[in-house]
C-alpha positions as CSV (number, residue, x, y, z in Angstrom):
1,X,-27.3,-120.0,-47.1
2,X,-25.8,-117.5,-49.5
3,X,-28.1,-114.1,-48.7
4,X,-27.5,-111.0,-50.7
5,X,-28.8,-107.9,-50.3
6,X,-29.0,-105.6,-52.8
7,X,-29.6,-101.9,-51.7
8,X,-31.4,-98.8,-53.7
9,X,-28.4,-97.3,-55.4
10,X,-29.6,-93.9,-55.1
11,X,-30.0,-93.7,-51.6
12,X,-33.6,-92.9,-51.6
13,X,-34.2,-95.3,-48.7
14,X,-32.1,-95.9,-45.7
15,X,-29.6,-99.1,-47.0
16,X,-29.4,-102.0,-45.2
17,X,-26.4,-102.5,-44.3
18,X,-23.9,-105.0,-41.6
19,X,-25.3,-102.8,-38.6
20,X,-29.1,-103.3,-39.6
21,X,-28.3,-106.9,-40.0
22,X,-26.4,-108.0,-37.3
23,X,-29.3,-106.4,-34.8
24,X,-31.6,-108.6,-36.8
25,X,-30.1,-111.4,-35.2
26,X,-30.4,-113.7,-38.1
27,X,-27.5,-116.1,-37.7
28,X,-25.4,-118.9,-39.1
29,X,-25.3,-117.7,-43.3
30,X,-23.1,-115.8,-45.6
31,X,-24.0,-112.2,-46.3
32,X,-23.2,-109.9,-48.6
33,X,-23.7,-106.6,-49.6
34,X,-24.4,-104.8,-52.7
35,X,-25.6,-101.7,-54.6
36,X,-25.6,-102.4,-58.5
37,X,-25.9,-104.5,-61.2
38,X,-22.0,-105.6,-61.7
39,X,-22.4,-106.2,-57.4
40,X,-24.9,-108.6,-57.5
41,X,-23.7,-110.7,-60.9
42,X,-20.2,-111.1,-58.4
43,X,-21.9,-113.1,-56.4
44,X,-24.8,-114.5,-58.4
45,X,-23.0,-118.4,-59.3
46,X,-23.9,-118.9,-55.3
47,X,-26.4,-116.8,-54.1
48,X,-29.7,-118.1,-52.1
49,X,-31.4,-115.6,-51.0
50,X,-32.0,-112.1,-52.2
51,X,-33.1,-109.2,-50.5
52,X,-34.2,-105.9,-53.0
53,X,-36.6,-103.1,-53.5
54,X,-39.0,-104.4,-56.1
55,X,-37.6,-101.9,-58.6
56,X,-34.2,-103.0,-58.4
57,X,-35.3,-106.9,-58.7
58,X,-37.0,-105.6,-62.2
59,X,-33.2,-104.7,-63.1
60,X,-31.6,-107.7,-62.3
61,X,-31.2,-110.9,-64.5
62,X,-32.1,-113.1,-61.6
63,X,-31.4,-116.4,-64.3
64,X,-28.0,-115.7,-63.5
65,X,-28.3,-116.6,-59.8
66,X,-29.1,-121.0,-60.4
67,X,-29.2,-121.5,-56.7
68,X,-32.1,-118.7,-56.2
69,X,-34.3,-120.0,-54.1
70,X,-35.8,-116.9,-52.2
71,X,-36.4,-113.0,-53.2
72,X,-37.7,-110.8,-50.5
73,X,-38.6,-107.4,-51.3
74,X,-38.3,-104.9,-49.4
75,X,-42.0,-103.5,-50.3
76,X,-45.2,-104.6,-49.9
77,X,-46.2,-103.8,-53.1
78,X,-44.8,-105.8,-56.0
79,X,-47.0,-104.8,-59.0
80,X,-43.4,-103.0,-60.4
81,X,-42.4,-106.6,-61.1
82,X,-46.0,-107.6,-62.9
83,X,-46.0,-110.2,-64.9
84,X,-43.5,-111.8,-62.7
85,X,-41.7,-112.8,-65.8
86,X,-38.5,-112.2,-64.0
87,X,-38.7,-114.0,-61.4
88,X,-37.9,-117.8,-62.2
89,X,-40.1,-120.8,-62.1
90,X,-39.9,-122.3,-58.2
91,X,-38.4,-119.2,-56.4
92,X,-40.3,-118.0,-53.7
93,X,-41.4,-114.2,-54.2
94,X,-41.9,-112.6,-50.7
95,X,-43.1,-109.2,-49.5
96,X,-42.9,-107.1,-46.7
97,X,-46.2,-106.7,-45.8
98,X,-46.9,-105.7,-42.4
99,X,-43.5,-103.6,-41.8
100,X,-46.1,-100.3,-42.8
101,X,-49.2,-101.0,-40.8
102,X,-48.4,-98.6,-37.8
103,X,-47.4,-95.6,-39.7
104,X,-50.1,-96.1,-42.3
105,X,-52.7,-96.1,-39.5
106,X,-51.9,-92.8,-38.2
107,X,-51.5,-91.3,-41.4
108,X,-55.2,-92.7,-42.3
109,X,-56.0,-91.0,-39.1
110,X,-54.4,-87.8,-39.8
111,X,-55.9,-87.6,-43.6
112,X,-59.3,-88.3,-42.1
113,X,-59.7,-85.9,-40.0
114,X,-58.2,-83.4,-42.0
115,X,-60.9,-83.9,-44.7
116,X,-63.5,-83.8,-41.9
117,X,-62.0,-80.6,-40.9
118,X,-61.8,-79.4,-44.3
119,X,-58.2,-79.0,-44.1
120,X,-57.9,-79.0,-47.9
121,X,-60.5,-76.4,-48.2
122,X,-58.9,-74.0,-46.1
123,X,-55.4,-74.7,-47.0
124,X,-56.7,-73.7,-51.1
125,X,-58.5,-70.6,-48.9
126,X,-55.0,-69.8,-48.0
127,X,-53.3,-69.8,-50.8
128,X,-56.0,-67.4,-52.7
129,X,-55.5,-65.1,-49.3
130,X,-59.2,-65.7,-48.7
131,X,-60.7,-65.6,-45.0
132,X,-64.0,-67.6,-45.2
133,X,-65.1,-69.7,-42.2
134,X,-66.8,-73.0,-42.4
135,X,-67.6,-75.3,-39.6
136,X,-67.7,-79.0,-39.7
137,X,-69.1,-81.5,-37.6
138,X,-67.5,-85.2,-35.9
139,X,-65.8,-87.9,-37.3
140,X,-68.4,-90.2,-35.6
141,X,-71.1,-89.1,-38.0
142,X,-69.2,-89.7,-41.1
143,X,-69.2,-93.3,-43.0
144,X,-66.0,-94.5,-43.9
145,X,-65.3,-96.9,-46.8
146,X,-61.8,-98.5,-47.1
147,X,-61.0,-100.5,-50.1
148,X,-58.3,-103.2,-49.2
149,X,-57.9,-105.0,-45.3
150,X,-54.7,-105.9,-45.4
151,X,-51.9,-104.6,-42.8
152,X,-52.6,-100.6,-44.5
153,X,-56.6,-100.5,-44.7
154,X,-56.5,-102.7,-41.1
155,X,-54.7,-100.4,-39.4
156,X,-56.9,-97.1,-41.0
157,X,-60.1,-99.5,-39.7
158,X,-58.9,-99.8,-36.0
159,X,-57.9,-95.9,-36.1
160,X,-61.1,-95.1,-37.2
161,X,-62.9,-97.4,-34.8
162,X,-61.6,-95.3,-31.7
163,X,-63.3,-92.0,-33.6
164,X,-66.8,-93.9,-33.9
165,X,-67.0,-93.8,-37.6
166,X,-69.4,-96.2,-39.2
167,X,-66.8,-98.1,-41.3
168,X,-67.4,-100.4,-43.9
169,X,-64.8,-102.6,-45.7
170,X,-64.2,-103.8,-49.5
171,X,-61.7,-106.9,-49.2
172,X,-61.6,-109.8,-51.9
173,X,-62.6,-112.2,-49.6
174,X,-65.2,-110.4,-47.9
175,X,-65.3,-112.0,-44.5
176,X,-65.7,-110.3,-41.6
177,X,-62.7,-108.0,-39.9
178,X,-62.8,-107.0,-36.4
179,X,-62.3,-103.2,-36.7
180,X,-65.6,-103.0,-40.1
181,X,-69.2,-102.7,-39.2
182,X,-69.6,-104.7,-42.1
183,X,-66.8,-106.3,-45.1
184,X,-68.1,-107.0,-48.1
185,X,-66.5,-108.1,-51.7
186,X,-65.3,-106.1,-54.6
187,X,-68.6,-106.1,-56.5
188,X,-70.5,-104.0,-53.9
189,X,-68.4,-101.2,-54.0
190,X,-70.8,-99.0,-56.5
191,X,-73.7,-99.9,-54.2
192,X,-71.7,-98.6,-51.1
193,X,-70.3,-95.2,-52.7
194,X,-73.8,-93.2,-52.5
195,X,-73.9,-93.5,-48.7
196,X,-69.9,-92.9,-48.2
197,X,-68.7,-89.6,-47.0
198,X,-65.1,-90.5,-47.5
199,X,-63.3,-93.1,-49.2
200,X,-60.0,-94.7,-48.2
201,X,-57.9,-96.6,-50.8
202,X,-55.6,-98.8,-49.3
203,X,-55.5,-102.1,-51.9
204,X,-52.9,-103.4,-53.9
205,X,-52.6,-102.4,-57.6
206,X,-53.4,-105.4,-60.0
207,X,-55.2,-105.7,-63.2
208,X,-58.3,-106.0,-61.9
209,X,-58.1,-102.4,-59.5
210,X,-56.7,-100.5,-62.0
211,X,-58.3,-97.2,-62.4
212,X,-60.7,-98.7,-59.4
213,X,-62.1,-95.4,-59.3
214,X,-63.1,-94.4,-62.5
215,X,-65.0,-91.6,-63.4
216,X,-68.3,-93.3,-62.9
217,X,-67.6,-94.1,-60.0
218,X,-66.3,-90.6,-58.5
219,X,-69.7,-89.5,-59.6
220,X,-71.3,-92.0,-57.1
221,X,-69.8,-90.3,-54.3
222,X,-71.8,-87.5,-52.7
223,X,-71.3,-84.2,-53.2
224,X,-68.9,-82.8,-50.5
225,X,-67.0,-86.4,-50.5
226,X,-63.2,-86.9,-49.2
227,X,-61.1,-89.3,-50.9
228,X,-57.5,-91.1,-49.5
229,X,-54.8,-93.0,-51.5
230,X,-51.9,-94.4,-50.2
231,X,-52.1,-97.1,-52.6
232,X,-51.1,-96.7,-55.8
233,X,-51.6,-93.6,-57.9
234,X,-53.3,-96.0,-60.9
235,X,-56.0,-97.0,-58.8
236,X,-57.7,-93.7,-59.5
237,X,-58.6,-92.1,-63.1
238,X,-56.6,-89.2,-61.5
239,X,-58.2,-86.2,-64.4
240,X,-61.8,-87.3,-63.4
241,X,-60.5,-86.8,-59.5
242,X,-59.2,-83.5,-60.4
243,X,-62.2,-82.7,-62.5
244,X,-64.4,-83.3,-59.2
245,X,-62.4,-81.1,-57.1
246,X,-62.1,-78.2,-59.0
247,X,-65.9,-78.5,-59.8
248,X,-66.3,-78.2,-55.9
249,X,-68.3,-81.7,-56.5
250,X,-66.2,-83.3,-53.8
251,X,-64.9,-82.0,-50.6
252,X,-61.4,-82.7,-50.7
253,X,-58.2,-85.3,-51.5
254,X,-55.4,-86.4,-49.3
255,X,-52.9,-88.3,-52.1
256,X,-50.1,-90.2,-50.9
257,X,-49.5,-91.5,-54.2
258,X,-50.1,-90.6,-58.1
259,X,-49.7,-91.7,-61.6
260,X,-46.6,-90.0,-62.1
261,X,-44.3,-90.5,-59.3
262,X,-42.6,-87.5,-58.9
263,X,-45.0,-85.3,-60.1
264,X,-43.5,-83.3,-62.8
265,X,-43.3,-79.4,-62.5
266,X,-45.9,-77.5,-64.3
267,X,-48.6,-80.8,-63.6
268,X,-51.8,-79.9,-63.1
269,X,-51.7,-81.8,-60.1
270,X,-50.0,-78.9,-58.4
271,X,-52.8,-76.5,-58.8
272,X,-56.0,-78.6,-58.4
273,X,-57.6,-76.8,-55.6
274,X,-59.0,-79.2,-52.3
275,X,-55.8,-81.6,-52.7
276,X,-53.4,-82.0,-50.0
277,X,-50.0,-84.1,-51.9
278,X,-47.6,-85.9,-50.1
279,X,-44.7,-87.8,-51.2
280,X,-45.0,-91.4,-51.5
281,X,-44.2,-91.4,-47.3
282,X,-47.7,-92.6,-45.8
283,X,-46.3,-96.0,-44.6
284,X,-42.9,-95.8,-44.2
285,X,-41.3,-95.0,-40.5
286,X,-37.4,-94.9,-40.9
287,X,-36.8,-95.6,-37.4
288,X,-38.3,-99.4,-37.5
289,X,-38.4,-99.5,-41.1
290,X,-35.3,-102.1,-41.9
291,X,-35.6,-103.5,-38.4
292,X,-39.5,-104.4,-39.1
293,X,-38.3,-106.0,-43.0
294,X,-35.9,-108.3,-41.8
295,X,-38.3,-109.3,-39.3
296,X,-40.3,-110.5,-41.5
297,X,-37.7,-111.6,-43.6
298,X,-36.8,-113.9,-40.6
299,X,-40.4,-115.6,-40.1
300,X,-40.1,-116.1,-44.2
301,X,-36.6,-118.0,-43.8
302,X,-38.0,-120.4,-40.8
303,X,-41.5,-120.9,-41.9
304,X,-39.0,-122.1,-45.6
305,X,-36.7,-123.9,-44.1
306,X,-39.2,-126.0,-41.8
307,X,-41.2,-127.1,-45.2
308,X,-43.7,-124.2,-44.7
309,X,-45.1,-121.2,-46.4
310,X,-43.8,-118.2,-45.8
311,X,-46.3,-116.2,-44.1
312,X,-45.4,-112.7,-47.0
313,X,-45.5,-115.5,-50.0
314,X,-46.7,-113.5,-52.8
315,X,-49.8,-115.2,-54.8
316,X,-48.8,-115.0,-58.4
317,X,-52.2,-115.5,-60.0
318,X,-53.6,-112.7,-57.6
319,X,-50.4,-110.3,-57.6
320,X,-49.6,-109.3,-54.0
């Protein structure tokens, strides 16, 4: 097969390049390489296969590849190419889901205990030059609620299992998961946010979790309350968040991930006191990052070419 692979022009992320794909030991096709637009309409006529951040697959005019029979992203997150319009009828969109579960565990493990040991607090306490000492007590006597299992929430669930959390679990389907004291669906959550001391949000962005967190909802929390995202930054009505926090109605944020990606200088995001920011880098570990993609990618291109689904196949109707 034809594979190309089409690489962030900007070199935000690390390119896959002959190195990357040689040690992925992916044999017997004809591979080629490419950073822009005029690259990737070169070899269009024959391509197969393409391999892309979401954002650059937006870009493309995948109508001019009429052999396209595969696009694998290189995110797990694909809501940048919502509707899907751009992707043609009978090629197989695929994700990358998976290649972020170890990092995004520890980081859920990190941001957890820093909101149980008021990290946020102090670090604003800092800032203002202030000396003021609090004391906190253990993770195993806090309730954790994450919103989304997949590989991202999973992985927070089995971190917070080894602290003894109570842990309970919002997931579409709402079966059981082996790391939850309890799963339930989407329509529970406001009955689950009065008795949540922090709240992990770890879904996929889609029309129906959209501003998931709304105001309302923020005001279901209790006071003193910790919120995570390493979602997407439209998940949460991000003014009402900042609202709570420099009311002092909730304890702290750790955000991965806003509304604005970057954050513009002057936001108000910069100043909101109780919020620890960090750059859109929960889930991604540059060491295994590529090596963990084509992986996948790999288990896609089998499970395809035996007549199977790809295990990453992305479900249109549900958007990830």
């Amino acid at each position: 097969m034809h594979i190309h692979i089409h690489n962030e022009p900007r070199g935000v992320d690390q390119p896959i390049m002959a190195e990357a794909w040689a040690a992925a030991g992916i044999t017997g096709h004809h591979v080629t390489f490419g950073a822009s637009a005029e690259d990737f309409l070169e070899h269009a006529a024959t391509v197969e296969v393409l391999i892309a951040p979401p954002w650059e697959i937006k870009r493309m005019d995948l109508a001019a590849a009429p052999a396209l029979k595969l696009v694998q992203s290189t995110s797990a997150g694909v809501d940048s190419l919502h509707p899907f319009d751009g992707i043609p009828a009978g090629v197989h969109l695929l994700n990358n889901r998976g290649a972020h579960a170890a990092k995004a565990g520890e980081y859920g493990l990190m941001a957890i205990l820093m909101l149980i040991n008021l990290i946020p607090v102090f670090v604003t306490d800092q800032k203002g030059e202030r000396w003021a000492r609090r004391t906190c007590g253990l993770a195993r006597d806090h309730r954790l609620t994450i919103v989304g299992l997949g590989s991202l929430g999973g992985a927070i669930a089995a971190q917070a299992k080894r602290l003894g959390m109570t842990i309970t679990g919002i997931r579409h389907s709402g079966g059981a998961h082996p790391d939850c004291d309890r799963t339930l669906p989407p329509s529970a959550l406001d009955e689950v946010l009065p008795a949540t001391n922090i709240l992990v949000l770890a879904c996929p962005l889609t029309a129906a979790t959209e501003n998931l967190l709304s105001s309302a909802r923020i005001g279901r929390l209790p006071v003193g309350a910790g919120v995570i995202n390493i979602g997407r930054g439209r998940l949460v009505d991000q003014d009402a968040l900042f609202d709570a926090l420099e009311a002092g109605r909730l304890g702290g944020a750790v955000l991965d991930v806003f509304r604005q990606e970057p954050i513009p200088a002057g936001d108000r995001a910069w100043r909101v006191p109780h919020l620890i920011i960090t750059p859109h880098m929960s889930a991604d570990n540059p060491a295994t990052y590529n090596a963990d993609t084509l992986a996948i990618f790999a288990r896609n291109l089998a499970a395809y070419q035996a007549g199977e689904t790809p295990p990453t196949l992305v479900d249109r109707a549900k958007g990830y």
